[in-house]
BAGU-751763 format. One line per 3 residues: their letters; for each residue x, y, z of N, C-alpha, C, O, CB. Coordinates in nm, 2 decimals, always signed. Glycine has a CB too. Example, Ala and Ser with C-alpha at 12.3 -4.5 7.8 and 13.67 -1.06 7.14 Angstrom:
<nodes>
AS	+1.32:-0.57:+0.78:+1.23:-0.45:+0.78:+1.32:-0.33:+0.78:+1.42:-0.33:+0.85:+1.13:-0.45:+0.90; +1.28:-0.22:+0.71:+1.37:-0.11:+0.71:+1.29:+0.00:+0.79:+1.34:+0.11:+0.80:+1.41:-0.06:+0.57
</nodes>
This chain:
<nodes>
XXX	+5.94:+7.91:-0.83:+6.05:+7.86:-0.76:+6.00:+7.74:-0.67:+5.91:+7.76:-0.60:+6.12:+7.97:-0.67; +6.07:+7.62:-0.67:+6.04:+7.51:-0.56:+6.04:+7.49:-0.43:+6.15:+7.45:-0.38:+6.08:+7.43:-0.57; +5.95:+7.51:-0.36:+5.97:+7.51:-0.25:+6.04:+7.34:-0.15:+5.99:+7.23:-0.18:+5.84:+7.57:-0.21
XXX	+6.11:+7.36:-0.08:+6.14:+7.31:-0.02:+6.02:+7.21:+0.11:+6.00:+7.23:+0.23:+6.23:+7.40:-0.01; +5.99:+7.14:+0.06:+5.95:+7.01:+0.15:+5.98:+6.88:+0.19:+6.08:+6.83:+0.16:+5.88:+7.00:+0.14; +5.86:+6.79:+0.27:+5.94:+6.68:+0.31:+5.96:+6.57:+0.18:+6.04:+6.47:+0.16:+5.84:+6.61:+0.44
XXX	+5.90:+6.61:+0.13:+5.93:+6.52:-0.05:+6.05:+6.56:-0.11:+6.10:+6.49:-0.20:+5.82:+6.56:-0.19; +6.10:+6.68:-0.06:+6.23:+6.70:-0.18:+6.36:+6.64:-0.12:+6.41:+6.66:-0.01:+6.27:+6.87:-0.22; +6.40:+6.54:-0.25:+6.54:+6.44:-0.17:+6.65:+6.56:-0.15:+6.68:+6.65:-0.23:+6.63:+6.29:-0.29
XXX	+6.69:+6.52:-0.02:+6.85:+6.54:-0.04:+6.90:+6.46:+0.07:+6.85:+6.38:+0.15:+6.91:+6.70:-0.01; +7.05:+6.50:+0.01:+7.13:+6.34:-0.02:+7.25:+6.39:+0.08:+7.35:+6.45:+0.04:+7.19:+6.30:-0.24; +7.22:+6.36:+0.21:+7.35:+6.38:+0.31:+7.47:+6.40:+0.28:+7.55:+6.49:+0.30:+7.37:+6.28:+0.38
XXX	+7.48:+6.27:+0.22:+7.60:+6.21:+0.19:+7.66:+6.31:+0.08:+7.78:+6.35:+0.11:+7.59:+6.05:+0.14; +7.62:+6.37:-0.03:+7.60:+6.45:-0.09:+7.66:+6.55:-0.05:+7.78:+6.58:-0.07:+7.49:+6.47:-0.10; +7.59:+6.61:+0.02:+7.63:+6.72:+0.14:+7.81:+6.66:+0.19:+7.92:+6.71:+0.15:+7.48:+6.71:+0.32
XXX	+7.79:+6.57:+0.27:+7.90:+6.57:+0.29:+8.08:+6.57:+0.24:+8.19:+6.60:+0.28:+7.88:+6.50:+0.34; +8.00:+6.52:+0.07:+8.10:+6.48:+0.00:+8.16:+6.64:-0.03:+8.27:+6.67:-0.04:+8.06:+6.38:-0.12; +8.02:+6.73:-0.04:+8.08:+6.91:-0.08:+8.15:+6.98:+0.03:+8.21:+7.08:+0.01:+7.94:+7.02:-0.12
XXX	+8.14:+6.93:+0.17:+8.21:+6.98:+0.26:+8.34:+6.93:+0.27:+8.44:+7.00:+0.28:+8.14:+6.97:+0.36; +8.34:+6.80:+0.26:+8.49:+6.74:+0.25:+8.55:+6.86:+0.12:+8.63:+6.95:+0.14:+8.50:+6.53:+0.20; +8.50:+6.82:+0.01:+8.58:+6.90:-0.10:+8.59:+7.05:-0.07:+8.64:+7.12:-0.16:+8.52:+6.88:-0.24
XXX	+8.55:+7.10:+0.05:+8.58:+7.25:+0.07:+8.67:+7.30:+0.14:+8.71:+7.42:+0.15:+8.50:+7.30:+0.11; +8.69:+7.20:+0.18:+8.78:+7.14:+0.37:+8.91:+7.11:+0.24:+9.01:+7.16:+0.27:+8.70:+6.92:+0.51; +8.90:+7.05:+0.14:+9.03:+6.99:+0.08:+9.10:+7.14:-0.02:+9.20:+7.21:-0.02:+8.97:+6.82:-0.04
XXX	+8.99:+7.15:-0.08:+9.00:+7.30:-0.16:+9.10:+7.43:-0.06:+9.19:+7.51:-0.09:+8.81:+7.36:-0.19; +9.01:+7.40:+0.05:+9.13:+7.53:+0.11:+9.22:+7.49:+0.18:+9.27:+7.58:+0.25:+9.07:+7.64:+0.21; +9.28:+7.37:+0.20:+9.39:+7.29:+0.21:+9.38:+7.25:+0.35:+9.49:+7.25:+0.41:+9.52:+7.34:+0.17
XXX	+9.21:+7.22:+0.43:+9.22:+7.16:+0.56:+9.16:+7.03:+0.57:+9.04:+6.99:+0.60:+9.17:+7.23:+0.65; +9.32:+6.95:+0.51:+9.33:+6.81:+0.50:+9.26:+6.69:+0.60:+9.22:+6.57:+0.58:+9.46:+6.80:+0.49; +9.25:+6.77:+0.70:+9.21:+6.69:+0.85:+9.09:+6.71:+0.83:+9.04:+6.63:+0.76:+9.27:+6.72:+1.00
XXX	+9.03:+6.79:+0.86:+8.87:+6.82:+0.80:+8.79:+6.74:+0.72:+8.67:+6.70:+0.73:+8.87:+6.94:+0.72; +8.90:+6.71:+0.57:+8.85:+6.68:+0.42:+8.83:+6.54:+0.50:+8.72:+6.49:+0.52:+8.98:+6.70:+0.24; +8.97:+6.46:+0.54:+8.95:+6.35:+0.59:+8.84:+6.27:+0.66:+8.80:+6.16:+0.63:+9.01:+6.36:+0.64
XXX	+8.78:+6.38:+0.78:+8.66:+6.36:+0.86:+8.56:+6.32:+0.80:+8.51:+6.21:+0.80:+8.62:+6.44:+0.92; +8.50:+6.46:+0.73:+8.41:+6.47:+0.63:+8.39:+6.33:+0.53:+8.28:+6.27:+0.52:+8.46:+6.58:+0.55; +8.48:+6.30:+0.48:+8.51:+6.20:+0.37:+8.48:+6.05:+0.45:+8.43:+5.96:+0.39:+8.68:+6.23:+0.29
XXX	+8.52:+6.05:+0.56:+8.49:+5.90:+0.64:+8.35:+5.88:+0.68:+8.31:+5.77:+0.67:+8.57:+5.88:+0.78; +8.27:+5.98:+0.74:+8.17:+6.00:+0.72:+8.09:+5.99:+0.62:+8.01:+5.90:+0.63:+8.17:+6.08:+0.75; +8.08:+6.06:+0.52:+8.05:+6.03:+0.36:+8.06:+5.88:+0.36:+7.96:+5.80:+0.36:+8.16:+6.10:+0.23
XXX	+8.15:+5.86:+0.37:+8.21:+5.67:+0.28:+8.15:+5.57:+0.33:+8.14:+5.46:+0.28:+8.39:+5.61:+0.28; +8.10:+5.61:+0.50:+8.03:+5.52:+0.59:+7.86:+5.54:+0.55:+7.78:+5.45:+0.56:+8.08:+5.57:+0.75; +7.85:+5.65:+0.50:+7.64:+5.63:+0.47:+7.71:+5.57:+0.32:+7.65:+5.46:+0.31:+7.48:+5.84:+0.45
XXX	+7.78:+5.58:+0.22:+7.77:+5.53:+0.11:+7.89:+5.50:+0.07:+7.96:+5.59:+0.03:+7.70:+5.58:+0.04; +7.91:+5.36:+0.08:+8.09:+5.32:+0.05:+8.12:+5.29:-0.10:+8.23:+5.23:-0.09:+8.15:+5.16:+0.15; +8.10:+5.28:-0.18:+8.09:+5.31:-0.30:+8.10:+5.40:-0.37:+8.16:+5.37:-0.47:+8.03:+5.28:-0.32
XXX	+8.08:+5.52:-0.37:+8.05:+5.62:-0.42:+8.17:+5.70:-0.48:+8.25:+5.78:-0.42:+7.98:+5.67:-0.32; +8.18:+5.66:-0.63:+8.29:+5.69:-0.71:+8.37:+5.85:-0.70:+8.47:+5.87:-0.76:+8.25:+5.66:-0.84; +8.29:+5.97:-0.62:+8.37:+6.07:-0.63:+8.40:+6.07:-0.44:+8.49:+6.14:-0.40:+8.29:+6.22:-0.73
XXX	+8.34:+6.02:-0.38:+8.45:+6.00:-0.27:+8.53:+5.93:-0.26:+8.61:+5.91:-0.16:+8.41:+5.98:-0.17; +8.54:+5.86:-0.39:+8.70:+5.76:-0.43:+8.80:+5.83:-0.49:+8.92:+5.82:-0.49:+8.68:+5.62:-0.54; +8.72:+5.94:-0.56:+8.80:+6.07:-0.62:+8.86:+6.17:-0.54:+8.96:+6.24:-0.57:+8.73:+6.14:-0.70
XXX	+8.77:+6.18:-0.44:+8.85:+6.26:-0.33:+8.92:+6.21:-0.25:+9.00:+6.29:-0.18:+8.78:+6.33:-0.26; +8.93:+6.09:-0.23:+9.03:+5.99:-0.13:+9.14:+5.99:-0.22:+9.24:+6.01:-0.16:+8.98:+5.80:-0.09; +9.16:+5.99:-0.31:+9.27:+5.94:-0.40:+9.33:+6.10:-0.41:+9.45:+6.11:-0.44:+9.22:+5.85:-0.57
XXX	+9.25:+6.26:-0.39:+9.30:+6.33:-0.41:+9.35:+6.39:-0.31:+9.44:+6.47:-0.31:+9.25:+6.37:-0.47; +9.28:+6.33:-0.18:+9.37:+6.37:-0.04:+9.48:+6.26:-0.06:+9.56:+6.33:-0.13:+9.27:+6.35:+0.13; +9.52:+6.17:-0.05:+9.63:+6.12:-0.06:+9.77:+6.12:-0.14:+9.88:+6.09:-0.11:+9.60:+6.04:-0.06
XXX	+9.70:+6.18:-0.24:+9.76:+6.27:-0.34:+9.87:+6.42:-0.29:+9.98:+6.46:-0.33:+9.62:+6.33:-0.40; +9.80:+6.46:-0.20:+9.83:+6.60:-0.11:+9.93:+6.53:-0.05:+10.04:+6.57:-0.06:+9.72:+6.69:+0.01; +9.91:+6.40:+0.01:+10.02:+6.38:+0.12:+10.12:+6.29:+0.06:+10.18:+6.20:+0.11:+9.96:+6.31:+0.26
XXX	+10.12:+6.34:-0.07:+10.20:+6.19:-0.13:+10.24:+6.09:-0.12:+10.36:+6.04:-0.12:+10.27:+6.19:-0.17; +10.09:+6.03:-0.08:+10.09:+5.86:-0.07:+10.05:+5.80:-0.17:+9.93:+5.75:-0.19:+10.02:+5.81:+0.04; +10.18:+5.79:-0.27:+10.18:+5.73:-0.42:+10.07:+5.59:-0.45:+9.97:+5.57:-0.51:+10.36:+5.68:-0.46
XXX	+10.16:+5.49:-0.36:+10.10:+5.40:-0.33:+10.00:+5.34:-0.33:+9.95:+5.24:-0.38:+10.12:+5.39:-0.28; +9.95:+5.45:-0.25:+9.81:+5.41:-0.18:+9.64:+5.50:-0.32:+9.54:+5.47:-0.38:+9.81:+5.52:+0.03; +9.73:+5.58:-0.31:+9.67:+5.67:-0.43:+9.71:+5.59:-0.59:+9.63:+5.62:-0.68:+9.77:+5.86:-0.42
XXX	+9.80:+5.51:-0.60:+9.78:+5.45:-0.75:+9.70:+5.30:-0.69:+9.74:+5.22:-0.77:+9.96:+5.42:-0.85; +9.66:+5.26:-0.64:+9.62:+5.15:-0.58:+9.46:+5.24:-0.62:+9.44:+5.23:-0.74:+9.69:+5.11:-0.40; +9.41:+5.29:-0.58:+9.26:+5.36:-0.58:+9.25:+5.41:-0.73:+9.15:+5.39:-0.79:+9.26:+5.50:-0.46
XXX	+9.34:+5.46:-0.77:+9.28:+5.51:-0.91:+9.27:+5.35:-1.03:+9.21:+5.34:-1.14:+9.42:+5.67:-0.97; +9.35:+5.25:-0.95:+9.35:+5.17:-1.04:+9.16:+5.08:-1.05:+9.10:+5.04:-1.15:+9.48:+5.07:-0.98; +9.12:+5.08:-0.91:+8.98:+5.05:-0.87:+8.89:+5.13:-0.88:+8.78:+5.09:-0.85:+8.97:+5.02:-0.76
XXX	+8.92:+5.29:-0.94:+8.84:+5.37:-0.99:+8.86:+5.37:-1.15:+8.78:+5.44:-1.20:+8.87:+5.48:-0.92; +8.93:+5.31:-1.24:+8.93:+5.28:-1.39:+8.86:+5.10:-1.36:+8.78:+5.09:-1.45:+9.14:+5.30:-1.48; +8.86:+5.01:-1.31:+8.79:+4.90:-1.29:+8.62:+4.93:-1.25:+8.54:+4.85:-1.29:+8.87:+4.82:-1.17
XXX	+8.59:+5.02:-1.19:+8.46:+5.01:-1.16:+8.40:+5.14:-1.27:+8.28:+5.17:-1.28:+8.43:+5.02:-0.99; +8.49:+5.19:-1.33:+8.44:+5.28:-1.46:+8.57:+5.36:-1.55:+8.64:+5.46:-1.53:+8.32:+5.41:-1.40; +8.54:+5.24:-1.65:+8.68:+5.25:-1.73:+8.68:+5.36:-1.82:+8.77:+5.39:-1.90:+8.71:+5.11:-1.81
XXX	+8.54:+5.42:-1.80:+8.56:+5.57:-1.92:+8.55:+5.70:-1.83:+8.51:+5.81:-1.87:+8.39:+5.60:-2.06; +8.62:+5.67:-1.66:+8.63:+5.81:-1.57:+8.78:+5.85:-1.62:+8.86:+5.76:-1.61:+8.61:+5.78:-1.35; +8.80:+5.93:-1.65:+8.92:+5.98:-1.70:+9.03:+6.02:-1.56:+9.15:+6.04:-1.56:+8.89:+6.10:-1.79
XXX	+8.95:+6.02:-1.47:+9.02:+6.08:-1.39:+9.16:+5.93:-1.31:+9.28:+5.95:-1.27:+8.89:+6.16:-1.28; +9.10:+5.82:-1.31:+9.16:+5.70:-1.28:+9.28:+5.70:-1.38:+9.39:+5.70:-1.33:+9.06:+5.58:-1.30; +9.27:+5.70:-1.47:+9.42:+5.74:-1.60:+9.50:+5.84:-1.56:+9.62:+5.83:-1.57:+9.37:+5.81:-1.77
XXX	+9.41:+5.96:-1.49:+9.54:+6.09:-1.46:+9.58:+6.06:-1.34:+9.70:+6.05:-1.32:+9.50:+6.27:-1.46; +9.50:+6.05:-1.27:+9.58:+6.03:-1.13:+9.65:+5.89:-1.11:+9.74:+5.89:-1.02:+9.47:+6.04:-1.00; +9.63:+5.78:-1.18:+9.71:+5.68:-1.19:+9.85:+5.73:-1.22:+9.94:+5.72:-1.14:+9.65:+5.59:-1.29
XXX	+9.85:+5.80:-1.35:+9.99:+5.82:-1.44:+10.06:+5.92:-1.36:+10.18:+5.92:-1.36:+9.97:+5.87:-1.62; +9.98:+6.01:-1.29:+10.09:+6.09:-1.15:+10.10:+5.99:-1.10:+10.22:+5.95:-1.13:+10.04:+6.20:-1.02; +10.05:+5.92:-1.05:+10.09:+5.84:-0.96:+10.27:+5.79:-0.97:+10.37:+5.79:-0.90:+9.98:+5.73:-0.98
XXX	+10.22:+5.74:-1.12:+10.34:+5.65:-1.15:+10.47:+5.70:-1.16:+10.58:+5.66:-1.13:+10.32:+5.58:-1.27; +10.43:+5.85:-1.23:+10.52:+5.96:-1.27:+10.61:+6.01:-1.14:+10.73:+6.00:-1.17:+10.44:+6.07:-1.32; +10.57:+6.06:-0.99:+10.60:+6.06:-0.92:+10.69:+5.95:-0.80:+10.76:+5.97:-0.70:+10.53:+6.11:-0.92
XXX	+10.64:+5.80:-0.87:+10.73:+5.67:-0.83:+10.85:+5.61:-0.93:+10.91:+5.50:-0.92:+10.63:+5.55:-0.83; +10.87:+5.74:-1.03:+10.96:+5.75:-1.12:+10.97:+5.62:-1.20:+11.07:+5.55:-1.22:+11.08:+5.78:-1.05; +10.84:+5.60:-1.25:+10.77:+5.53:-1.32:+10.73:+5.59:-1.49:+10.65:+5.53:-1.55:+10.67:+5.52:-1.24
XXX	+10.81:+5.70:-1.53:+10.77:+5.73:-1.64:+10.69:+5.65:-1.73:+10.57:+5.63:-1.73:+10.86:+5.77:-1.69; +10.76:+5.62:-1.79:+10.71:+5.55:-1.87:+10.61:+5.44:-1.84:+10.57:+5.38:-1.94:+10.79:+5.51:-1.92; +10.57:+5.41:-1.74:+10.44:+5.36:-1.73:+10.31:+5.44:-1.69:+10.20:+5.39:-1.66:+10.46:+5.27:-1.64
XXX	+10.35:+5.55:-1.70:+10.28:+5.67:-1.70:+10.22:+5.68:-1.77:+10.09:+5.68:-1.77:+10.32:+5.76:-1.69; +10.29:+5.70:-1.87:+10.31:+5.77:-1.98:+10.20:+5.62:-2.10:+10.15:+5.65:-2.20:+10.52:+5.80:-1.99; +10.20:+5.51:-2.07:+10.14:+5.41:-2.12:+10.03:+5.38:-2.07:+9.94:+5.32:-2.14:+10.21:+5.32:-2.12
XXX	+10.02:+5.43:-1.91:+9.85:+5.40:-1.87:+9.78:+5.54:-1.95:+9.66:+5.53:-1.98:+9.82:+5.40:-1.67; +9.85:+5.67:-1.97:+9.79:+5.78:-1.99:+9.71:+5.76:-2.17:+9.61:+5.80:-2.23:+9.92:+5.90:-1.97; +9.84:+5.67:-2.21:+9.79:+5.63:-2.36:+9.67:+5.48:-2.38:+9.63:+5.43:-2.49:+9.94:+5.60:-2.46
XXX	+9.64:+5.44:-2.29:+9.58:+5.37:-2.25:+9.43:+5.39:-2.27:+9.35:+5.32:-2.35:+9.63:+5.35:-2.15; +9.39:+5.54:-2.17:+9.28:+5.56:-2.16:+9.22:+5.58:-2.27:+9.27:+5.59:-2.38:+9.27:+5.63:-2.09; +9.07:+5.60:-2.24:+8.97:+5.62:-2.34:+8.96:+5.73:-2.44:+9.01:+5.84:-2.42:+8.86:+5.63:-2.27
XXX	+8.93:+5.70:-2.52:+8.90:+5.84:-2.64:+8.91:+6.00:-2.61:+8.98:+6.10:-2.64:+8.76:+5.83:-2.68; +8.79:+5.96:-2.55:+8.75:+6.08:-2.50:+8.87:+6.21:-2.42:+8.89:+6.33:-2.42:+8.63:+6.02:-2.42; +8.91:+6.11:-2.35:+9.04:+6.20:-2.24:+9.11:+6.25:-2.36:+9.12:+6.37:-2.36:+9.16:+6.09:-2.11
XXX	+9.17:+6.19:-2.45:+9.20:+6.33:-2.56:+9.15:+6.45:-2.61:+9.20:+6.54:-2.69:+9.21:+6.31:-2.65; +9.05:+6.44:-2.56:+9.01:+6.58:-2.59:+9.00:+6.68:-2.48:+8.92:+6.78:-2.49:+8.88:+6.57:-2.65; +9.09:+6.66:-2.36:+9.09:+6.72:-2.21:+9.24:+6.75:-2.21:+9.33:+6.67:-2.25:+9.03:+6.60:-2.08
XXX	+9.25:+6.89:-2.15:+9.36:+6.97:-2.19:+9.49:+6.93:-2.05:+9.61:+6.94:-2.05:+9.31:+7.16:-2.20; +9.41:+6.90:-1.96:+9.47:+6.78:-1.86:+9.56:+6.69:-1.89:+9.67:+6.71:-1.83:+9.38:+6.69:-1.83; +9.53:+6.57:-2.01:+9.58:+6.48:-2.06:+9.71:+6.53:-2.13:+9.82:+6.50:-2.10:+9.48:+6.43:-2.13
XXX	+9.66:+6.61:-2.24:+9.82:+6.62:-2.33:+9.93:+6.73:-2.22:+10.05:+6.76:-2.25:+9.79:+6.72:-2.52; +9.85:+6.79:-2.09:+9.99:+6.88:-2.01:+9.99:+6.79:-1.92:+10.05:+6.85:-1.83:+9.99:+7.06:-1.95; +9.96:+6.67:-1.88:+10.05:+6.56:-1.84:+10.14:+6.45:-1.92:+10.24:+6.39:-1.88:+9.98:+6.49:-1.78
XXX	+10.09:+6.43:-2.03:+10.21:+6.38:-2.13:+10.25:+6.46:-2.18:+10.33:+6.40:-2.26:+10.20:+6.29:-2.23; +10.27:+6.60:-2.21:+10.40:+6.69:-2.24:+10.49:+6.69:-2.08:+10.61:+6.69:-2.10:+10.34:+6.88:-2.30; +10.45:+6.70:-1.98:+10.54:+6.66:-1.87:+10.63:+6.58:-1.87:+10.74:+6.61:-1.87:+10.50:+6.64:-1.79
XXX	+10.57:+6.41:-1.87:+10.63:+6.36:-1.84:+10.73:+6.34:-2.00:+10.85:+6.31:-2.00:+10.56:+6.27:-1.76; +10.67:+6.35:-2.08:+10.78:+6.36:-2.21:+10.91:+6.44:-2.20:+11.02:+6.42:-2.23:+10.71:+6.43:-2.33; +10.86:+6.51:-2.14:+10.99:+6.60:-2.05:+11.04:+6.58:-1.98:+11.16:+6.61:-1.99:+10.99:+6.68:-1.99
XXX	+11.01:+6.54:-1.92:+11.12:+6.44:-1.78:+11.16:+6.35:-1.88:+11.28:+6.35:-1.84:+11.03:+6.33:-1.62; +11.16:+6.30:-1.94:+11.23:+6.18:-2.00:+11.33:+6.22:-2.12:+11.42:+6.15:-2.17:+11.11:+6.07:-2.06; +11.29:+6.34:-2.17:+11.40:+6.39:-2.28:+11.34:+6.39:-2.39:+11.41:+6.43:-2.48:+11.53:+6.31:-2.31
XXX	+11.26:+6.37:-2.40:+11.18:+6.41:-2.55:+11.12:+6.54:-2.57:+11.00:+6.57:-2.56:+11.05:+6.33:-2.58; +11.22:+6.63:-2.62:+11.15:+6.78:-2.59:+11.06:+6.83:-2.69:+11.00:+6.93:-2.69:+11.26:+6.90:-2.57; +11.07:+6.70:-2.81:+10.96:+6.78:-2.94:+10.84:+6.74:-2.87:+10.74:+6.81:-2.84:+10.96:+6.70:-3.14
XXX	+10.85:+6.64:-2.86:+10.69:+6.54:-2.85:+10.66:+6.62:-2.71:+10.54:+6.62:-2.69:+10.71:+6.32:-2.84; +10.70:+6.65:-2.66:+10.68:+6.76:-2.48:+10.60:+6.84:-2.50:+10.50:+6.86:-2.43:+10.79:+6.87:-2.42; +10.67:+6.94:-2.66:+10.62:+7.06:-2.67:+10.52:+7.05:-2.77:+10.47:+7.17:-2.77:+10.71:+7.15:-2.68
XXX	+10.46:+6.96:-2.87:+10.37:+6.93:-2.91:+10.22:+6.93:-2.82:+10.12:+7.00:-2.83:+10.42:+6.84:-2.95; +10.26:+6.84:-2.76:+10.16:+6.80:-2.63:+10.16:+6.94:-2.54:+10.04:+6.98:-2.52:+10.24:+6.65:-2.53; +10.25:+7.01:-2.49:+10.18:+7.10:-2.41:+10.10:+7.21:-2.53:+9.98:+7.23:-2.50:+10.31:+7.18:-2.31
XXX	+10.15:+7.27:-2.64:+10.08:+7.34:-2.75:+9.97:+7.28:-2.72:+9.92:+7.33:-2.62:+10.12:+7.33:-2.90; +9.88:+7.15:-2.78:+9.78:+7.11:-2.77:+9.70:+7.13:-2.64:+9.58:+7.16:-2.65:+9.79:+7.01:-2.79; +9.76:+7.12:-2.53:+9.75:+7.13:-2.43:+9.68:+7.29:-2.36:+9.59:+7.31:-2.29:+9.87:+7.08:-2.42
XXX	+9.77:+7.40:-2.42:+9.76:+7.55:-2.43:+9.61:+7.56:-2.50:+9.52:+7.62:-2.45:+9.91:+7.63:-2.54; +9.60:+7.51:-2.58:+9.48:+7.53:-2.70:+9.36:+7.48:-2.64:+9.26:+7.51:-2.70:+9.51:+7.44:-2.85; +9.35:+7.42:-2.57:+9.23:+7.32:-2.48:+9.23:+7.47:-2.39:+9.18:+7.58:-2.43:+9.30:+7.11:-2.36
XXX	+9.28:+7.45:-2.29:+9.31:+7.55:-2.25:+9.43:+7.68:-2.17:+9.52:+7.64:-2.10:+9.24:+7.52:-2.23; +9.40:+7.79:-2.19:+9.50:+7.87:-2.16:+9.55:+7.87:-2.03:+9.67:+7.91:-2.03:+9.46:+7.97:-2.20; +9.50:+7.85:-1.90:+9.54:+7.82:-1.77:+9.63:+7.76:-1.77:+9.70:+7.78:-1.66:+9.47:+7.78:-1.71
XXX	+9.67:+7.67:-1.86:+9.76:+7.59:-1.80:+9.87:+7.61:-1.82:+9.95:+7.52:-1.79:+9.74:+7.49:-1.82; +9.91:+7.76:-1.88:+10.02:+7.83:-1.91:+10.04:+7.85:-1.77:+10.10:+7.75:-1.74:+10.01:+7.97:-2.02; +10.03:+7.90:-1.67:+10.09:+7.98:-1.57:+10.13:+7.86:-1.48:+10.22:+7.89:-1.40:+9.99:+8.09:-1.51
XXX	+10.09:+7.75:-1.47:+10.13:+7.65:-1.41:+10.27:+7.59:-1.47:+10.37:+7.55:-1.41:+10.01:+7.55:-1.41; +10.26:+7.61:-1.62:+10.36:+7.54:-1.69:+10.45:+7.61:-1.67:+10.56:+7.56:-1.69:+10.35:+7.51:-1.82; +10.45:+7.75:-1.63:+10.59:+7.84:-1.60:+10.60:+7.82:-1.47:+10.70:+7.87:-1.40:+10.58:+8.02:-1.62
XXX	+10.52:+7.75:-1.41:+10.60:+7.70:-1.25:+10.65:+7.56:-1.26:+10.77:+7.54:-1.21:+10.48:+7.69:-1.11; +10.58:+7.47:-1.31:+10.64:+7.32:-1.37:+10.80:+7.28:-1.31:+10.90:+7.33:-1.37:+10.66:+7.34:-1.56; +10.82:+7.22:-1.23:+10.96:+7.16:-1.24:+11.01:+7.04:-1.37:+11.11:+7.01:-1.42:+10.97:+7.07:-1.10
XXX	+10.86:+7.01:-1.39:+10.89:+6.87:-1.51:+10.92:+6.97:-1.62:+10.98:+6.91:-1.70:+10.74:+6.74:-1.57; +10.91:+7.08:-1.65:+10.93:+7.15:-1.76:+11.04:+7.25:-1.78:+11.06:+7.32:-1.88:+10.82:+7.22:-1.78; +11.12:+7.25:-1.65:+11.24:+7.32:-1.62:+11.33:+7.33:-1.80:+11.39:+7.43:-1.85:+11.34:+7.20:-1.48
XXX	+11.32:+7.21:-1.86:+11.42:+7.20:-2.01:+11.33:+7.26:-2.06:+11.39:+7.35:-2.12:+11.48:+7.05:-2.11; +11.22:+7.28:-2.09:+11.11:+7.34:-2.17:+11.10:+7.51:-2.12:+11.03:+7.59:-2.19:+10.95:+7.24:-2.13; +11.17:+7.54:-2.01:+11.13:+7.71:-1.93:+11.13:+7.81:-2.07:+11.03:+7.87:-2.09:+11.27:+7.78:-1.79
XXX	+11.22:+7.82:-2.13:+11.24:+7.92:-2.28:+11.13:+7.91:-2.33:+11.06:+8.02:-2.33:+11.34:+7.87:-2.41; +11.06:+7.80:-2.38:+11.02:+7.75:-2.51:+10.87:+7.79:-2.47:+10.79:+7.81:-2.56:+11.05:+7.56:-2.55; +10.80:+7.82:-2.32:+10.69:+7.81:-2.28:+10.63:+7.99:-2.27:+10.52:+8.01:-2.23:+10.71:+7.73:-2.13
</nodes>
């Protein structure tokens, strides 16, 4: 086992970024905040405290500000998938469907194969009235994985879909 000495890095900022996300996780937003300004001040760059800014703002639904960030988080790494999902909430919630729904198809390869992806375009396919292509996408979606059943029975975007789920 390694012992801990003055040679072994650790990474403050690091640290801080896991306390913000613990502070956010149990929903003490003011905390996550602190934490996270702190973080961003030893290292302002740092693509998952751009992930967690975009996901506290998120909480307070500040669309705006939160599609503004995910757009500068697909610019400084256009294969983070997470800049595509939280973008296309973004948009989805600015009753933006369909441009959601086109940045979501936008993204990289890879995000198709993330069970994320198709139970956010079976959503918003739903909001919009396409209930095959909805329920296609959430199936796929189920099959990635199964969690995302119990959410989908809470879903407001899936309210036309409640039977079928």
């Amino acid at each position: 086992m390694p012992e801990f000495t003055n040679e072994t890095p650790f990474d403050e900022t690091d640290n801080r970024l896991q306390i913000a996300q613990g502070y956010y996780e149990l929903g003490m937003l003011e905390d996550a905040w602190t934490e996270l300004e702190v973080a961003e001040q030893e290292m302002p760059k740092n693509p998952l405290a751009l992930q967690l800014r975009i996901l506290l703002l998120l909480k307070e639904r500040k669309w705006d500000d939160a599609l503004e960030l995910a757009s500068q988080l697909r610019a400084s790494d256009p294969h983070d998938g997470s800049g595509y999902i939280h973008g296309a909430f973004c948009l989805h919630e600015m009753q933006q469907t369909q441009a959601a729904i086109a940045l979501l198809e936008s993204a990289p390869e890879h995000l198709r194969n993330e069970a994320i992806f198709f139970y956010n375009l079976g959503c918003y396919r739903s909001a919009l009235g396409e209930l095959t292509s909805a329920r296609e996408c959430l199936r796929k979606s189920f099959d990635l994985d199964q969690r995302l059943l119990d959410i989908a029975r809470k879903d407001p975007d899936l309210e036309s879909l409640r039977d079928a789920i």
